[in-house]
Residue, then its C-alpha position, 0 to 999 in steps of 0.5 A: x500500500x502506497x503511503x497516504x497523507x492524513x487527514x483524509x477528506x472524505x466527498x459524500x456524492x450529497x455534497x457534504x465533506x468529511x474528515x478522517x484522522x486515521x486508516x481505522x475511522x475510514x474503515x470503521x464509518x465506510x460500507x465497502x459497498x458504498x465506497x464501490x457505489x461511488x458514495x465516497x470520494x476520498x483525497x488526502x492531505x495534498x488532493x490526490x485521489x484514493x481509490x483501492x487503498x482501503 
C-alpha cells in the first residue's frame, strides 16, 4: 500500500465533506459497498485521489 497523507477528506456524492484522522475511522464509518457505489470520494492531505487503498 502506497503511503497516504492524513487527514483524509472524505466527498459524500450529497455534497457534504468529511474528515478522517486515521486508516481505522475510514474503515470503521465506510460500507465497502458504498465506497464501490461511488458514495465516497476520498483525497488526502495534498488532493490526490484514493481509490483501492482501503
Amino acid at each position: 500500500m502506497k503511503s497516504i497523507q492524513w487527514p483524509i477528506f472524505v466527498f459524500r456524492n450529497d455534497t457534504v465533506v468529511e474528515i478522517c484522522e486515521c486508516l481505522q475511522d475510514v474503515r470503521r464509518d465506510y460500507e465497502g459497498v458504498d465506497v464501490e457505489d461511488g458514495v465516497y470520494a476520498f483525497f488526502d492531505f495534498e488532493g490526490k485521489p484514493l481509490k483501492g487503498c482501503f
